[in-house]
C-alpha positions as CSV (number, residue, x, y, z in Angstrom):
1,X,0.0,0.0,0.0
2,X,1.6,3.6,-0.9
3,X,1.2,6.0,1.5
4,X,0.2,9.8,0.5
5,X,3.0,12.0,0.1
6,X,2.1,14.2,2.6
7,X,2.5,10.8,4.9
8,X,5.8,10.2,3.3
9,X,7.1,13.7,3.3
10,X,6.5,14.3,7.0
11,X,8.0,10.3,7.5
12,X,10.9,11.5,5.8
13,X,11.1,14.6,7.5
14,X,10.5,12.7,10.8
15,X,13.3,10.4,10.1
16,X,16.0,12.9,9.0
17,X,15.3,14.7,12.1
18,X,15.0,12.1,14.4
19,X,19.1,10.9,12.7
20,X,20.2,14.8,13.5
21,X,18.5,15.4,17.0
22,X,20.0,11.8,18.1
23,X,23.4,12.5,17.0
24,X,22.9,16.0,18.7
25,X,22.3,14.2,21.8
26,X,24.6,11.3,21.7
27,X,27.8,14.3,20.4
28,X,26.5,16.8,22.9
29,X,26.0,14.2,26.0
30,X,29.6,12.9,25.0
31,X,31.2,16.3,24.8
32,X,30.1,17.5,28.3
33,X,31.1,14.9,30.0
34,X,34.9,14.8,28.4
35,X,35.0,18.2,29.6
36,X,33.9,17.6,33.0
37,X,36.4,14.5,33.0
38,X,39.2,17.3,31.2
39,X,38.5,19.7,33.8
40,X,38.6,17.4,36.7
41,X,41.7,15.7,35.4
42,X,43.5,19.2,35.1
43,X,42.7,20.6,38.3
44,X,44.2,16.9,40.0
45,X,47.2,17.4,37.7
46,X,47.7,20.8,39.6
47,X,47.4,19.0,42.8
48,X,49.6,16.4,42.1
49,X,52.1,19.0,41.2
50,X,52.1,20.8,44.0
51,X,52.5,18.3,46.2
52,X,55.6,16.9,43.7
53,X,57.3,20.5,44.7
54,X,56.1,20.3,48.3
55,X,58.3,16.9,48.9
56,X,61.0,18.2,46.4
57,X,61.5,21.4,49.2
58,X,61.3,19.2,51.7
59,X,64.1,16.5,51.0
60,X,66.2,19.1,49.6
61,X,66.5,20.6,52.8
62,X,67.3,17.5,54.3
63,X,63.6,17.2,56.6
64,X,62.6,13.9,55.2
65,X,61.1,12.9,58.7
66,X,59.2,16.4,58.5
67,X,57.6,15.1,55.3
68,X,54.4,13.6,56.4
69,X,53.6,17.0,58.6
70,X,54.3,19.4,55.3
71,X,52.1,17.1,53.4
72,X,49.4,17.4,56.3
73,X,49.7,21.3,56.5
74,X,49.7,21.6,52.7
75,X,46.1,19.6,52.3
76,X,45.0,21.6,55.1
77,X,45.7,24.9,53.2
78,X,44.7,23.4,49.8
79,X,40.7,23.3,49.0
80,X,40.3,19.7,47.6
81,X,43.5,18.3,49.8
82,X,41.0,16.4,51.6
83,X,41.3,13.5,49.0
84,X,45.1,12.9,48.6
85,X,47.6,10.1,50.1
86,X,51.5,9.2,49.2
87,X,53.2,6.5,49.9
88,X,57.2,5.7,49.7
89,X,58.1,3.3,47.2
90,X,58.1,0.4,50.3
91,X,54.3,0.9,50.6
92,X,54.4,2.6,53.4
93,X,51.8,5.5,53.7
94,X,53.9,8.9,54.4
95,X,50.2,10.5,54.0
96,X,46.5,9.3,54.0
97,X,44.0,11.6,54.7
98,X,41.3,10.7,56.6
99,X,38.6,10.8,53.1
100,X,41.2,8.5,51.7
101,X,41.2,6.3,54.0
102,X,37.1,6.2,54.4
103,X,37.0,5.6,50.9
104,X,39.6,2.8,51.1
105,X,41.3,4.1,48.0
106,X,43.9,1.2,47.5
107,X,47.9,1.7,47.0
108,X,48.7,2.0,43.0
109,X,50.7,-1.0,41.6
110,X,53.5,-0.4,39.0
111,X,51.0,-1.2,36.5
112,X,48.4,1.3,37.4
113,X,47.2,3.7,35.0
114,X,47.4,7.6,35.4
115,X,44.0,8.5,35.6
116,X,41.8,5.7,37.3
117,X,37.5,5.1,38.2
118,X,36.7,4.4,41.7
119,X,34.0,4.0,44.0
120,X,33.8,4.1,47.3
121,X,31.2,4.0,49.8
122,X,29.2,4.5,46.2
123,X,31.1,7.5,45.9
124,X,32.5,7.9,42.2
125,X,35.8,9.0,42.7
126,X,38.4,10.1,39.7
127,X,41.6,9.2,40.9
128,X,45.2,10.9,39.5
129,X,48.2,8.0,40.3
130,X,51.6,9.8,39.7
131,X,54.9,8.2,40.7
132,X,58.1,10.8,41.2
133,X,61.4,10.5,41.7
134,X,63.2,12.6,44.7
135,X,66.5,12.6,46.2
136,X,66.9,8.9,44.4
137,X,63.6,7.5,45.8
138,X,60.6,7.1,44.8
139,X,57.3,8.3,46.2
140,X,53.6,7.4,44.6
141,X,51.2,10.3,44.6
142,X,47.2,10.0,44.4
143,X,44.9,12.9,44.4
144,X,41.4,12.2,44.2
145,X,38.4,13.8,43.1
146,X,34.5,13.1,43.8
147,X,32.3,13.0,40.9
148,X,29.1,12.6,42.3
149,X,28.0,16.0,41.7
150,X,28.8,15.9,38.2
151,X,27.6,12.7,37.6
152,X,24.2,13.2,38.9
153,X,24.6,16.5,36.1
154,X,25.4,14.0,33.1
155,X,22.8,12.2,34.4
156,X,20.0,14.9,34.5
157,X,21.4,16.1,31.1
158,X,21.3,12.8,29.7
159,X,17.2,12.5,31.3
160,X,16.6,15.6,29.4
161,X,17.9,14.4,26.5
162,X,14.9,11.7,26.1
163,X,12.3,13.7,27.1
164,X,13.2,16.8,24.9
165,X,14.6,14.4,22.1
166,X,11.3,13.1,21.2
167,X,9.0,15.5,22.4
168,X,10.8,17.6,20.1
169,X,10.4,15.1,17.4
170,X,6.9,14.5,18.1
171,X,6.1,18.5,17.4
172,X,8.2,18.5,14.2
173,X,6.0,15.8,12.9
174,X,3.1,17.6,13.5
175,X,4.3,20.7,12.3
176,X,6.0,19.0,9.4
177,X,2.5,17.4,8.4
178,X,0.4,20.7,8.2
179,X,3.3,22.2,6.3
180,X,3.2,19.4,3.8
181,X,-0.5,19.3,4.3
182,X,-0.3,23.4,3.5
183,X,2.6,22.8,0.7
184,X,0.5,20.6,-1.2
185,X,-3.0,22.1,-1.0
186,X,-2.4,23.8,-4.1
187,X,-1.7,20.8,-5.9
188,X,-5.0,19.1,-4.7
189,X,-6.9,21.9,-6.2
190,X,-4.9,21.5,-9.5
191,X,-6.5,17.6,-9.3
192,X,-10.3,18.7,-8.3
193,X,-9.7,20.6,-11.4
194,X,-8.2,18.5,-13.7
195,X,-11.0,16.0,-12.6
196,X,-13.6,18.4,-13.9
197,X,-12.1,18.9,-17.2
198,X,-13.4,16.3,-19.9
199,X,-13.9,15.8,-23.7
200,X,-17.2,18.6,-23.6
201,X,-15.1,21.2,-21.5
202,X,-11.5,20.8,-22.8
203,X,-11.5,24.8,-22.9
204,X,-11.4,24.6,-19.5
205,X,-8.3,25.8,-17.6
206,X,-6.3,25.3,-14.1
207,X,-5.8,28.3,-12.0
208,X,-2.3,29.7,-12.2
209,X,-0.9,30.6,-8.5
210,X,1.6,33.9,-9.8
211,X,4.2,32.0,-7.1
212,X,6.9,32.0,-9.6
213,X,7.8,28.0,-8.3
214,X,7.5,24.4,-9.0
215,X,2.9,24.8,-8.7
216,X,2.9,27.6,-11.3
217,X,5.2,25.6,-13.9
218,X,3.2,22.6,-13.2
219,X,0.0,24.7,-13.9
220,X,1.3,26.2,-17.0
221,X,2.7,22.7,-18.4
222,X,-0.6,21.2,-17.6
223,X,-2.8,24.1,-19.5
224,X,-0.2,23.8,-22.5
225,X,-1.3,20.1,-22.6
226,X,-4.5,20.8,-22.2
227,X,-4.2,23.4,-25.0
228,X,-2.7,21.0,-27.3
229,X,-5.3,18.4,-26.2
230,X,-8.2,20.6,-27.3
231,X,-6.6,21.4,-30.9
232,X,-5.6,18.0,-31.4
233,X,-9.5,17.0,-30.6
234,X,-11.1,19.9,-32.5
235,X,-8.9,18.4,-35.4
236,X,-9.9,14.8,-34.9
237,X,-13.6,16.1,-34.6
238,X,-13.2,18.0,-37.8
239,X,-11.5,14.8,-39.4
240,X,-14.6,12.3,-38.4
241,X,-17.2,15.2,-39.6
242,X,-15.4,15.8,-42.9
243,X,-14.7,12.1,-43.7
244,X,-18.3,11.2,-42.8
245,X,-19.7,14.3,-45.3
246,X,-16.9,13.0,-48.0
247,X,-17.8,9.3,-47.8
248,X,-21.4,10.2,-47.5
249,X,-21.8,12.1,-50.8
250,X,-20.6,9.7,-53.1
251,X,-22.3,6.9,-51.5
252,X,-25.7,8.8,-51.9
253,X,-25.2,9.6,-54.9
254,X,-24.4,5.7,-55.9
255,X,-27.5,5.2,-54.1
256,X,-29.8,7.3,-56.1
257,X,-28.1,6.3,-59.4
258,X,-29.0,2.2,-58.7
259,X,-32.6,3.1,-57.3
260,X,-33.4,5.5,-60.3
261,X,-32.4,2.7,-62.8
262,X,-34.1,0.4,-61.0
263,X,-37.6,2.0,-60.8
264,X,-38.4,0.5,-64.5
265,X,-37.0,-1.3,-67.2
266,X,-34.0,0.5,-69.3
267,X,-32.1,-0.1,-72.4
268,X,-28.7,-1.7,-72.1
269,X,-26.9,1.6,-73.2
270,X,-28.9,3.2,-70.4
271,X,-27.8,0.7,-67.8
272,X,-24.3,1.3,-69.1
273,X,-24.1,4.5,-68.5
274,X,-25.4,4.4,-64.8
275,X,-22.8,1.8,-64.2
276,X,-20.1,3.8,-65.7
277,X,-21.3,6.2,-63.4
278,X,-20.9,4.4,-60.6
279,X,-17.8,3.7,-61.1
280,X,-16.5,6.6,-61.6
281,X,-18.4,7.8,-57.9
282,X,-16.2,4.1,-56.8
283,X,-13.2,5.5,-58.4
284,X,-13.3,9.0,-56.3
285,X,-14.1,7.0,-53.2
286,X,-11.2,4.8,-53.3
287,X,-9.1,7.5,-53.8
288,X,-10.5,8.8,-50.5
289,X,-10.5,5.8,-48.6
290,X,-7.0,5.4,-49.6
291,X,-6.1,9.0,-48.4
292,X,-7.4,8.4,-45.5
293,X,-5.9,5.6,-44.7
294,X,-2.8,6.8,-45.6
295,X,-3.0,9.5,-43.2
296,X,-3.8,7.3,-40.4
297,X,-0.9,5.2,-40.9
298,X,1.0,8.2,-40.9
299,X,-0.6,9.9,-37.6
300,X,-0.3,6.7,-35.9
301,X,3.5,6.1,-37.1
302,X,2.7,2.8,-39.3
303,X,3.6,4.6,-42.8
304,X,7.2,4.0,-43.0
305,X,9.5,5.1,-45.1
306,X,12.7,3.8,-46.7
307,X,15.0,6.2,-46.9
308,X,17.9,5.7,-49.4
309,X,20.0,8.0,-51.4
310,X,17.6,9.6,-54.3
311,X,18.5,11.8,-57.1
312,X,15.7,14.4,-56.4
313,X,16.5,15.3,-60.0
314,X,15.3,12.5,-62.0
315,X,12.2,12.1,-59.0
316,X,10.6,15.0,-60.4
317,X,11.7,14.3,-63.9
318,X,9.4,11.1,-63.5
319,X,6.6,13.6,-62.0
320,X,6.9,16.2,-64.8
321,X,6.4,13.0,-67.1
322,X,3.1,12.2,-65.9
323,X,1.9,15.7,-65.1
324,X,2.3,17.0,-68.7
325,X,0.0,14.7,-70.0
326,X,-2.9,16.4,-67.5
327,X,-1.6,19.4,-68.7
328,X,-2.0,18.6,-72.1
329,X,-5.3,16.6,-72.0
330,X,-6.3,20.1,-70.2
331,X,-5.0,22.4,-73.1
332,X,-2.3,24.1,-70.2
333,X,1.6,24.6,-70.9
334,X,3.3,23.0,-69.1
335,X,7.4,23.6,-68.1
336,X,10.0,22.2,-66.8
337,X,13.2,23.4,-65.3
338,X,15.0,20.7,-63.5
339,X,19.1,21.1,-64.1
340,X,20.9,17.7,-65.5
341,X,23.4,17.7,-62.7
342,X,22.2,14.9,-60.1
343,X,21.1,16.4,-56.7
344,X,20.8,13.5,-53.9
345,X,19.0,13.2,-50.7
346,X,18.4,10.7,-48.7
347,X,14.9,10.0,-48.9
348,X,12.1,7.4,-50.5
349,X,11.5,8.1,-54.0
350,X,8.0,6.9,-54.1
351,X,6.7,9.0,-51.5
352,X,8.6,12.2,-53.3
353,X,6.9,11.3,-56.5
354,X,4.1,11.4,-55.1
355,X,4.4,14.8,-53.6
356,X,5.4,16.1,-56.5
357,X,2.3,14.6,-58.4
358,X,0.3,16.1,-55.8
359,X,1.7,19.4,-56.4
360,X,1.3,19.5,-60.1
361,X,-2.0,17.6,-60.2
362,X,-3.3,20.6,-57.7
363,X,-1.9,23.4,-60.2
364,X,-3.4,21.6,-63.3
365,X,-6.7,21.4,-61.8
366,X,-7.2,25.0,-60.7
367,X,-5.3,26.4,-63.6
368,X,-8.1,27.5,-66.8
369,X,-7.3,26.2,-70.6
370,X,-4.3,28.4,-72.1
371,X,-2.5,28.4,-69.1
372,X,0.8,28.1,-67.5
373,X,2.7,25.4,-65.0
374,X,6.1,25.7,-64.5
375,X,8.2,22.7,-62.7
376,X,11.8,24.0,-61.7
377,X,14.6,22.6,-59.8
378,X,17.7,23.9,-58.2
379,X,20.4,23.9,-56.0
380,X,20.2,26.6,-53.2
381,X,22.3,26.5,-50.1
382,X,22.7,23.0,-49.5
383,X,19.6,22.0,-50.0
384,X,16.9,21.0,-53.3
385,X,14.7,23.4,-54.2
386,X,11.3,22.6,-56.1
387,X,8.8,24.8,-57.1
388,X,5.5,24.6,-58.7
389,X,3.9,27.4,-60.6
390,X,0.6,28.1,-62.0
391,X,-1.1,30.9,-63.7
392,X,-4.4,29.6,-62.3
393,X,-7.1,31.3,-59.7
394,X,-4.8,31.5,-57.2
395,X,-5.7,31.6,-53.4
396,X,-7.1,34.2,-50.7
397,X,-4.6,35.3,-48.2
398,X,-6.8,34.5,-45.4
399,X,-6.9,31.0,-46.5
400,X,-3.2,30.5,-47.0
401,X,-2.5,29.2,-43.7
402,X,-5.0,26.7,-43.8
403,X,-4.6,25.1,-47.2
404,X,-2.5,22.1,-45.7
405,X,-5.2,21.6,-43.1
406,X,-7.5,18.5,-43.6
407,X,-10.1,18.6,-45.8
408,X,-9.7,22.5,-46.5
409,X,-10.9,24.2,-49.6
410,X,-10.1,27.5,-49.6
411,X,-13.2,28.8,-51.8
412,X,-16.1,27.4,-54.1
413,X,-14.4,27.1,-56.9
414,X,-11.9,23.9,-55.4
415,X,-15.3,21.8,-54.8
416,X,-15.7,18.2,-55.5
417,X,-16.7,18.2,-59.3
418,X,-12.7,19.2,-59.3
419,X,-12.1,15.6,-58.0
420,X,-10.6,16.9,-54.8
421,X,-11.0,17.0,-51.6
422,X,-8.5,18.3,-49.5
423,X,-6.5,15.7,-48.5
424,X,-3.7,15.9,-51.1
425,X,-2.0,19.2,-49.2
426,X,-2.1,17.9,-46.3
427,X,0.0,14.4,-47.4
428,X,2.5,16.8,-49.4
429,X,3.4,18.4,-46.3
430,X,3.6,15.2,-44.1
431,X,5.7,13.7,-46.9
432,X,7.7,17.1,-46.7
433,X,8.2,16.7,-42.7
434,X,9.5,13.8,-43.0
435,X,12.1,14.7,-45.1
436,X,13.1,17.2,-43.1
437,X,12.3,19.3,-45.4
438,X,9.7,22.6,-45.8
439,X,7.0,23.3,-47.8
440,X,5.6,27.0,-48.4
441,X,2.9,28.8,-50.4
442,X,2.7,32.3,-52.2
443,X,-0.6,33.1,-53.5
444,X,-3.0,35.8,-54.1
445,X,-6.6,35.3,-56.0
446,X,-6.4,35.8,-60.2
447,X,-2.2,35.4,-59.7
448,X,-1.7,31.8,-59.5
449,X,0.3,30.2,-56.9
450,X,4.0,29.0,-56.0
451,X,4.3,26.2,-54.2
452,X,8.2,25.7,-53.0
453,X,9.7,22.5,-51.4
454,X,12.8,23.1,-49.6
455,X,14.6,19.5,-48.8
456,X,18.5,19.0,-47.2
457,X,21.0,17.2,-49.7
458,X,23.0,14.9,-48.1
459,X,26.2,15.2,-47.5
460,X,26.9,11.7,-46.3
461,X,26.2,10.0,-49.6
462,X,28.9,10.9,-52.6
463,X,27.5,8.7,-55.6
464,X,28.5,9.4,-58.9
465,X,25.8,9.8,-61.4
């Protein structure tokens, strides 16, 4: 089960502080009580020195039986010389005070480490153990210190430390929850809204918090996808309605051919001439359905390509071929300019025939008798230039951007009885794309139109011709 992430964010946050505050603790706890143990240790170091110089005085003089009574008078004067006993190097006790003693603080052994733990009477006491050499004996010196008090310090520390520790930890959780709780509001109502928005409301839009953070981006990222969402489903929508009128025409007008012949009996000529009709209605449908499914393939990525190295040259050469005989059979010149020099690009020849047919068929068609298509082809700045001319009716500068859409006809003289119905535009420039290549339009109504494909040569491919 996955928890929410304002669960996860505060368990997180719980954790990470719970690692810090312990090792706060733990470093802190440790710390005080090195220097309590520091501090102790120094001041016994003092101690033990003084008494060091007290018996150096004292055998230097020559008073070594007056040693035990300078020791006494110095404890006496010293605060803290109440815990402090030397013995000779014999074991024999030159000093013990009386706290010593009660304590039953042992002798050290040669062994004995500088700084040692004791407790007596359940006293903790930290004992200094120095030996020194005087006058060519030695004497063992032991200063003591009692660590109750600070002890029962660490301890109350160290109390405080679980109590405040997670108490502390407790509140951040809380706190850390309605921050996240807080942080992440905004991002709940961005999901109530996006909730809301289906296929009938796609123009609907999330709020967008002017935070200047992650929440804003994320609202401006979602209403671009939404944005591009709605255009793609306008566009769909447009493509069902449009296919559906396309495919319905011809299909009612089959329909109305075969019941009108079939209302009473008619001559074979007659019967004839309703099938030819037919099959010409057959023919444009085809064509149709096989746009169409064309640019399915393409939308959904199924149309592939095979991209080799093509002389763009002799592509449209082919092209020119096939469009001067509907030029002809129209009674329209028709030109071509295309250079004998090879010009490759990697690309799939049949697919660039066919944009090229497309281009020329479309200038043939809305070009009148006597006029003009010119084909031309050069070499501009690394890449193959094609354009197609026509002196025909040309096309409104409002409808220029749209003549690649789907279905678009820019006026009323580009209907059906032209046989198209505007799907050819719209493969050119898939084609085009593909190729990495651009296609433009100049037009303007009674001026005819240029149609120019821009597509990169390769330079990877050196084939001689």
């Amino acid at each position: 089960m996955t928890l929410p992430i304002r669960l996860r964010l505060t368990a997180w946050y719980f954790a990470i502080l719970a690692v810090v505050l312990c090792a706060f603790g733990v470093s802190a706890y440790i710390e005080m009580r090195h220097s309590i143990r520091k501090t102790v240790d120094e001041e016994l170091q003092i101690r033990a020195e003084g008494v060091h110089q007290l018996i150096v005085r004292v055998i230097q003089r020559g008073q070594k039986e007056d040693l035990p009574d300078g020791l006494r008078e110095h404890t006496e004067l010293r605060q803290g010389g109440a815990l402090l006993q030397v013995s000779d190097e014999q074991g024999n006790w030159l000093y013990r005070s009386t706290v010593m003693s009660d304590y039953g603080v042992p002798r050290p052994s040669s062994n004995t480490r500088r700084i040692t733990e004791y407790l007596g009477k359940e006293v903790p006491l930290r004992i200094w153990n120095e030996k020194v050499s005087v006058g060519g004996e030695s004497y063992f010196i032991q200063s003591a210190f009692e660590m109750d008090d600070f002890y029962e310090a660490l301890d109350h520390f160290e109390l405080m430390l679980y109590i405040s520790i997670p108490t502390l930890l407790l509140c951040a959780a809380g706190g850390g929850y309605w921050i996240s709780t807080r942080a992440l509001s905004p991002v709940d109502q961005i999901t109530q809204t996006a909730r809301t928005i289906s296929a009938q409301n796609l123009s609907s839009r999330l709020l967008v918090p002017d935070t200047g953070d992650e929440l804003q981006r994320l609202s401006e990222t979602l209403n671009g996808m939404l944005e591009r969402l709605e255009a793609a489903f306008k566009k769909i929508t447009q493509f069902t309605a449009d296919a559906s009128h396309e495919l319905r025409t011809p299909v009612a007008v089959m329909r109305t051919r075969a019941e009108l012949s079939l209302r009473k009996a008619r001559s074979p000529e007659e019967y004839r001439e309703v099938i030819a009709e037919v099959l010409a209605e057959l023919e444009k449908t085809s064509a149709l359905i096989e746009q169409l499914m064309f640019l399915a393939r393409a939308d959904s990525g199924a149309e592939t390509l095979h991209f080799t190295p093509t002389n763009v040259a002799e592509v449209l050469h082919e092209a020119c071929h096939q469009g001067s005989a509907l030029a002809e059979a129209k009674q329209i010149g028709f030109k071509e300019q295309i250079p004998s020099d090879s010009l490759w690009i990697l690309g799939d020849a049949s697919s660039l025939r066919r944009l090229f047919l497309i281009l020329i068929d479309n200038a043939v068609k809305y070009t009148p008798a006597n006029g003009r298509v010119e084909v031309s082809l050069q070499r501009n700045d690394g890449f193959a230039v094609a354009e197609v001319r026509d002196t025909g009716i040309g096309i409104a500068e409002a409808d220029l951007p749209n003549v690649f859409e789907r279905f678009y006809r820019a006026d009323k003289a580009r209907t059906r009885e032209l046989g198209g119905v505007g799907l050819g535009l719209s493969i050119g420039r898939w084609i085009t794309e593909v190729h990495a290549g651009t296609i433009e339009v100049h037009s303007a109504p009674g001026s005819g139109s240029i149609f120019q494909i821009r597509l990169p040569i390769s330079s990877s491919a050196n084939i001689n011709t």
